[in-house]
C-alpha positions, 0 to 999 in steps of 0.5 A: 794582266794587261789591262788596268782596273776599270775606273769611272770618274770618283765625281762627275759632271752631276757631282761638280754641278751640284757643289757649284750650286751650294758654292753660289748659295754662299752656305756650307753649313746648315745649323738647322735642317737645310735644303741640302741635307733634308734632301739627303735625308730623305731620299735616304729615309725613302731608299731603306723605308725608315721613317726617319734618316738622320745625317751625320759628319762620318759612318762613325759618328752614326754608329756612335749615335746609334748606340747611344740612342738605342740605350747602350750602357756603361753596365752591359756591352754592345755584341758584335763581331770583330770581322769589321773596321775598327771604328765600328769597334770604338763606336761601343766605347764612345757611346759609352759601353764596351764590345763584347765580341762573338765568333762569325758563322762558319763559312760567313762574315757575319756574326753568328746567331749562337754568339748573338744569344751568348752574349745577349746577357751580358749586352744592352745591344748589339751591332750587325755589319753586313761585311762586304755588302752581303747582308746578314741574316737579319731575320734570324738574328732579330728573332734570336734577342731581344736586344736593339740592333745598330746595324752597320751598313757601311760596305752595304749601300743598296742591299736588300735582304729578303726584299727589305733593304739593309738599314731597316732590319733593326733599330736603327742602320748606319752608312758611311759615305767615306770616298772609298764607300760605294756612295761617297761625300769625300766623308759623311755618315746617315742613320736610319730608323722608323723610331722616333725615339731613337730619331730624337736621342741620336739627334741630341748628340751631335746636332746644332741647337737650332735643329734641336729647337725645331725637332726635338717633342719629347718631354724628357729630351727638352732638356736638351734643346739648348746644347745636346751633347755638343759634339760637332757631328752635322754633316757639312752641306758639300757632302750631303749634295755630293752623296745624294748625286751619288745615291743617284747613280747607285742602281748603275754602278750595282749592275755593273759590279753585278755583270763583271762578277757573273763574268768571274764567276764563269771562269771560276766554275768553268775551272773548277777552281777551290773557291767559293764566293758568298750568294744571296738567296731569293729577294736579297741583293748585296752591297759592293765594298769588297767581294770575298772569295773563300779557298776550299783548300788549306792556306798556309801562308795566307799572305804570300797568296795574296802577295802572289796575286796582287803580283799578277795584277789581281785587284785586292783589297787588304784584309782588316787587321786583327784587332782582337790582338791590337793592344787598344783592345788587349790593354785596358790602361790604354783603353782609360786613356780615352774612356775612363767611364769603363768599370772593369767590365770590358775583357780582351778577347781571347783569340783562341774562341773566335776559331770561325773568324781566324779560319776565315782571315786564313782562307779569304781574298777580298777582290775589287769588282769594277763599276763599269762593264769590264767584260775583258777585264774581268776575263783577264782576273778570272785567268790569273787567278786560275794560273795562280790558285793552280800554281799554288794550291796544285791542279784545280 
């Protein structure tokens, strides 16, 4: 390859303009529901069609707050699927709970429905992540439990799944604006939910008790006005008006990822290349964090595929590390080292159950799509990975 990978400017002239305007109004930091976060918020809330948006320092810190509002307990765990970042892993065990792990679908990134329901049981809730901005089948796993679900939007800003944006599925949604997100604050997080109750308890965990006292009506949560949890989750002002000018810009950056992989797409099928790549039905749009393609064919050395192609200059995203395996997860000493609130409820995972996952990390390369047209440079990724899949795997 020739070209490099298409960049726009991480932030631009609208980003730098509006972090001068909050530079001059001499106030980073708002205790209680200021200007620059009730923007955030509710384009946020307007964006998904909640009720409520709630904006917080990180994605984790949402997820956290998520959890606890929806009545994640220490007695039950939160189900989930180990295809996501490890923090929405430890999010179960902040807000006082554990995962309990369920194997994805076959052919998917998404935790399965018969896993789901397996797990209900032993669970106080359950977290969906839609995995590199696909979305997941929202419609078949809420009607599969009854459970309240968090789900993780962190790769997914944007999407919709049958014409309903993600965020609004479940219980409540959680987005990261980490700078390597599609909507960036340099770090940040938002919540979603029409529940007021879940609005109010996610409140109390980490906001200012000047925002407490203005917002907090229900008679078993007055308690907490003057302190909450004090955790120290509020997302500073520089953050909220960075992700707000980036939501602006959102729609662009999306049909320009969407154009680049059509391009793709076309050389995949026009060489009939062993590879498949996830769609969305009718009335479903995807986020854009990552895009993985599947080989149809048997991988034996999964690393040296991507070694090979990241030689070429095909634009890779690392996979996560399998955590099932990480010893934060299979030594329940160290886990006490942190929550001391477990009660010997929370068992490792048994790698050898998660055969879906495992083929999956086998079989998938994550590609970096850019943000902006890119039409020749999509047609340089699309004949490298021709010459290396043939190469590799033999004709295709």
């Amino acid at each position: 390859m020739t070209l490099p990978f298409p960049r726009r400017p991480k932030y631009g002239q609208p980003e730098r303009d509006a972090v001068s305007a909050v530079m001059d109004s001499g106030r980073l930091s708002e205790t209680r529901r200021g200007p620059t976060v009730a923007a955030l918020e509710d384009t946020a809330a307007r964006l998904v069609g909640t009720r409520y948006a709630l904006s917080f320092n990180s994605g984790t810190a949402s997820l956290h707050a998520a959890l606890h509002a929806v009545g994640a307990s220490p007695d039950a765990g939160v189900a989930m699927s180990p295809m996501t970042w490890m923090s929405a892993i430890t999010a179960a065990f902040h807000a006082g709970s554990f995962p309990v792990f369920g194997d994805i679908e076959e052919g998917s990134t998404h935790l399965a429905v018969a896993a789901l329901t397996g797990a209900a049981p032993n669970c106080s809730a359950a977290m969906v992540t839609h995995a590199w901005g696909i979305p997941a089948p929202m419609d078949d796993l809420t009607a599969a439990t009854d459970l309240p679900i968090v789900e993780d939007c962190s790769h997914a800003h944007g999407a919709l799944y049958r014409s309903r944006p993600v965020g609004a599925w479940g219980a409540a949604g959680c987005f990261s604006f980490q700078e390597a997100k599609a909507v960036s604050g340099g770090e940040g997080g938002i919540m979603t939910t029409s529940d007021h109750r879940v609005y109010e308890q996610a409140l109390t965990l980490g906001h200012h008790p000047h925002r407490l006292a203005a917002e907090l009506s229900l008679p078993d949560l007055l308690p907490l006005v003057d302190a909450g949890a004090l955790y120290k989750f509020r997302m500073p002002a520089l953050s909220a008006v960075i992700a707000l000018q980036q939501l602006r810009t959102l729609p662009e950056r999306m049909a320009a990822s969407e154009e680049n992989l059509t391009t793709l797409l076309q050389i995949i099928d026009g060489h009939s290349l062993p590879v498949t790549v996830p769609t969305v039905g009718s009335g479903s749009v995807r986020g854009w964090y990552g895009t993985p393609l599947t080989i149809t064919r048997t991988v034996t050395d999964p690393e040296a595929l991507r070694t090979t192609c990241m030689a070429e200059g095909i634009p890779l995203r690392l996979p996560y590390l399998d955590w099932l395996t990480t010893p934060l997860l299979q030594q329940p000493d160290l886990l006490r080292r942190f929550w001391p609130h477990l009660r010997g409820q929370y068992r490792p995972p048994q790698p050898e159950k998660f055969a879906n996952y495992y083929q999956a990390r086998r079989q998938m390369l994550v590609l970096k799509i850019p943000d902006v047209p890119a039409a020749d440079y999509m047609g340089q990724v699309g004949a490298a990975l021709v010459s290396v899949l043939t190469r590799t795997l033999g004709d295709a």
